[in-house]
Backbone as ProteinMPNN parsed JSONL, in Angstrom:
{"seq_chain_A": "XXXXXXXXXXXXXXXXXXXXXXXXXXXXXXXXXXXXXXXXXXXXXXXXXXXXXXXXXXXXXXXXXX", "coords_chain_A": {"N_chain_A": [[41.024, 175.56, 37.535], [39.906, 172.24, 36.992], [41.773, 169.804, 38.724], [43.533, 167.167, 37.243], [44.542, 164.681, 37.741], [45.59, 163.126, 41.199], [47.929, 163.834, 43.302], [50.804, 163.104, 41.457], [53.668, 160.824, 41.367], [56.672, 161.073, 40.16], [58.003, 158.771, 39.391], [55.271, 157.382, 38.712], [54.844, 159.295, 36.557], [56.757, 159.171, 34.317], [55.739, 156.303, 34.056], [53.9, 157.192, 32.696], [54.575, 158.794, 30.531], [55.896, 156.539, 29.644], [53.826, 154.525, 28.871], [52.484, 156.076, 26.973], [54.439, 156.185, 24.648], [54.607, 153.834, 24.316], [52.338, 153.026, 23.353], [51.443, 154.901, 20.542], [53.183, 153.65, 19.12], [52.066, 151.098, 19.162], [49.953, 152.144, 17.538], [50.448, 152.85, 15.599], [51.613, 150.806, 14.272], [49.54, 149.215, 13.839], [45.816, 150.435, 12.63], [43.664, 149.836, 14.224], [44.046, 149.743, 16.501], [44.565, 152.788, 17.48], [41.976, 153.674, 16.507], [39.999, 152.467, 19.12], [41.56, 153.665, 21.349], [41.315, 156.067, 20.831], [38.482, 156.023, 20.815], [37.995, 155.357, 23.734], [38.982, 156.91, 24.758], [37.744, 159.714, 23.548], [35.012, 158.858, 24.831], [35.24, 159.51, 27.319], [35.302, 162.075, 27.836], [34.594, 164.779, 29.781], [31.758, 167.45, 28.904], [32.313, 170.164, 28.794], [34.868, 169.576, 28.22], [35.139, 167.903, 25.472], [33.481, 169.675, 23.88], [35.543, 171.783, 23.376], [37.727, 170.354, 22.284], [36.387, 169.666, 20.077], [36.709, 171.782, 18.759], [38.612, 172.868, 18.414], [39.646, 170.104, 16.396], [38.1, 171.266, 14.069], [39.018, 173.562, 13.469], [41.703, 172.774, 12.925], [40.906, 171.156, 10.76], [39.65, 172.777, 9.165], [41.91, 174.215, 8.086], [43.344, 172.773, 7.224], [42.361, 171.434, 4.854], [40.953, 173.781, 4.139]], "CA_chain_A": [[40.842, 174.413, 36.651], [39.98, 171.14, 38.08], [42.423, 168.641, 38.483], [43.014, 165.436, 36.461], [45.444, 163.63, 38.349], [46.058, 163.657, 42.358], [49.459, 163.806, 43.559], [51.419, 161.898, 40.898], [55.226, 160.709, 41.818], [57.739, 161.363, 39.16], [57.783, 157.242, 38.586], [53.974, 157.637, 37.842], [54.592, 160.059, 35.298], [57.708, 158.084, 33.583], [55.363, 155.331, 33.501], [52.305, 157.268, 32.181], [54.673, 158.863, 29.616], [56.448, 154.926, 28.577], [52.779, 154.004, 28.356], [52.2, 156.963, 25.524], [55.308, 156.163, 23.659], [54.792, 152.317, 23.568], [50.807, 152.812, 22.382], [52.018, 155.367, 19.693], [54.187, 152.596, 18.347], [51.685, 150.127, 18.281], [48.775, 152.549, 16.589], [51.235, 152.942, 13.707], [51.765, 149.505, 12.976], [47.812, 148.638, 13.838], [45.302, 151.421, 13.111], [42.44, 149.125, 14.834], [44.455, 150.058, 17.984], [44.412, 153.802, 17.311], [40.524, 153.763, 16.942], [40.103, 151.911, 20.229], [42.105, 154.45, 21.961], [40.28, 157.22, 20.907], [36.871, 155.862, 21.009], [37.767, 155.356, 24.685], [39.492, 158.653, 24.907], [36.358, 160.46, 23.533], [33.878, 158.723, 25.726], [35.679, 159.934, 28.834], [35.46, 163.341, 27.959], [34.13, 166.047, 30.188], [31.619, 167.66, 28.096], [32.914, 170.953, 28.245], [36.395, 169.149, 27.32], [34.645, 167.687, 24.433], [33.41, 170.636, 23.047], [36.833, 172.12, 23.321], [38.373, 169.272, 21.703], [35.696, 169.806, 18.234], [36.444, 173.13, 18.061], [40.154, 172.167, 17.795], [39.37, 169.543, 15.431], [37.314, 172.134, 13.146], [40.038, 174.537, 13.258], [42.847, 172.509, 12.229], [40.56, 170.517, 9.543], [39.351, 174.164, 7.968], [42.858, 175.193, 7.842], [44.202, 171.562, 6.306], [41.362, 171.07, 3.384], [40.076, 175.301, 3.57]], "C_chain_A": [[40.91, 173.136, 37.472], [41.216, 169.993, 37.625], [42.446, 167.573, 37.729], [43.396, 164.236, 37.395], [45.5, 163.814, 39.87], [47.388, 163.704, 42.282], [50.1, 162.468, 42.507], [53.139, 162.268, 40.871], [55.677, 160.793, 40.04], [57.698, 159.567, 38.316], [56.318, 157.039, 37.697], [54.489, 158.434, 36.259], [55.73, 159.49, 34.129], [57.202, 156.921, 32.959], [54.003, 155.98, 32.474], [53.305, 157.933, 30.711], [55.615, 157.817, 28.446], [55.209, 154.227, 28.074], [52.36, 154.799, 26.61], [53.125, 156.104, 24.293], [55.069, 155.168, 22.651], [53.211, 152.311, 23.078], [50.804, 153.808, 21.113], [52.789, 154.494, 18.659], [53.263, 151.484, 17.814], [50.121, 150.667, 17.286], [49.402, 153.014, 15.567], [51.537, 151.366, 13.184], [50.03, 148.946, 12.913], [46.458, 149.848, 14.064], [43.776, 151.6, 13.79], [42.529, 150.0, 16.703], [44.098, 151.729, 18.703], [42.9, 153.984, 17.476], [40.36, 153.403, 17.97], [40.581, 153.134, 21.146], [41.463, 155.401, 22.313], [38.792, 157.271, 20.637], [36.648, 156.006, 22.864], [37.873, 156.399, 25.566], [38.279, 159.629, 25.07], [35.396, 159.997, 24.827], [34.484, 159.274, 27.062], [35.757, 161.096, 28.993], [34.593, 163.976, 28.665], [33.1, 166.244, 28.909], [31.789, 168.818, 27.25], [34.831, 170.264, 27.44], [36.124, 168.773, 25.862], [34.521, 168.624, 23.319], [34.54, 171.473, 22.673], [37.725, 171.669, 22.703], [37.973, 169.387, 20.135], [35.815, 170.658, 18.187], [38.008, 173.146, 17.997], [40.398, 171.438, 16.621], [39.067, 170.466, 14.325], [38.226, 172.983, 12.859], [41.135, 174.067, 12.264], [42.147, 171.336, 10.423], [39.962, 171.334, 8.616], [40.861, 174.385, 7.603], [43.654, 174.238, 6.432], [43.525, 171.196, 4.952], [40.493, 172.786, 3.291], [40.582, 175.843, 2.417]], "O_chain_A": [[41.704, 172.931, 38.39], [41.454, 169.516, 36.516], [41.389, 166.981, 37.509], [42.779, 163.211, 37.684], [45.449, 165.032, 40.041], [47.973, 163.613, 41.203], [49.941, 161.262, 42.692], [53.73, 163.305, 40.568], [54.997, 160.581, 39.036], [57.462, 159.271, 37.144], [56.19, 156.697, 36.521], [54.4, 157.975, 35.12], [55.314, 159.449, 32.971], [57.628, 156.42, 31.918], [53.32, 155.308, 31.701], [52.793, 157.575, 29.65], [55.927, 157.965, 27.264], [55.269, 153.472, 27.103], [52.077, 154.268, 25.537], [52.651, 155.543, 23.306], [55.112, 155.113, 21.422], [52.944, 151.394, 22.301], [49.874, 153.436, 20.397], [52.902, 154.784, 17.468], [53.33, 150.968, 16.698], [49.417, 149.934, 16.592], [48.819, 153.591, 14.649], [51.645, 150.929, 12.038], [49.521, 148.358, 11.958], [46.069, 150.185, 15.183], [43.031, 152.57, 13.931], [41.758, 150.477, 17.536], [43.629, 151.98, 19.814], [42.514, 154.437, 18.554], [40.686, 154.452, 18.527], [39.628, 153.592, 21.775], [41.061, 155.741, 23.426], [38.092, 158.238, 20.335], [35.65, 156.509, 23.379], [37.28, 156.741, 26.589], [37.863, 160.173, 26.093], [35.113, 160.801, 25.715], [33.61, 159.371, 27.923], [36.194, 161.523, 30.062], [33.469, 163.802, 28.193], [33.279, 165.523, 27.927], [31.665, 168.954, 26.033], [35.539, 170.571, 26.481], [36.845, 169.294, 25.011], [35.092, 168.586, 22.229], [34.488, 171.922, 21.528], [38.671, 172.41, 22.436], [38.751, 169.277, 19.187], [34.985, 171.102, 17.394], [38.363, 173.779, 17.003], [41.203, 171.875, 15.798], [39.955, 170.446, 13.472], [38.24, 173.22, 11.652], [41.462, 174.605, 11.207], [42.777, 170.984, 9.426], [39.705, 170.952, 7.474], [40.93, 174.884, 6.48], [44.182, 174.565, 5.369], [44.18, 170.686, 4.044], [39.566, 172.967, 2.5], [40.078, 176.86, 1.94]]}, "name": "protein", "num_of_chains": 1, "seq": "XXXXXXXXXXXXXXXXXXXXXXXXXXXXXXXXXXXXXXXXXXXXXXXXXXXXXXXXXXXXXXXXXX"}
């Protein structure tokens, strides 16, 4: 499986998971922010990741309204 990240230090990853926490926080009080995110999210996808990603989607949105 190919890599995402190169070598990332322990501080990297502290900061990449204080970055999650604190954009989690603000796509619940603003859900402008949330779209944004994952408009930018999506476009960066692989396209096998993509497809991997809607067949996740499809799964859990048959199971939640099937």
């Amino acid at each position: 499986m190919k890599q995402l990240f190169t070598q990332t230090t322990e501080e990297e990853l502290k900061e990449r998971r204080q970055l999650c926490q604190d954009l989690e926080v603000l796509c619940i009080q603003d859900s402008t922010i949330l779209e944004e995110v994952i408009d930018e999210y999506v476009y960066l996808l692989s396209d096998h990741r993509r497809e991997e990603l809607q067949e996740f989607v499809t799964k859990e949105l048959e199971a939640d309204f099937g």
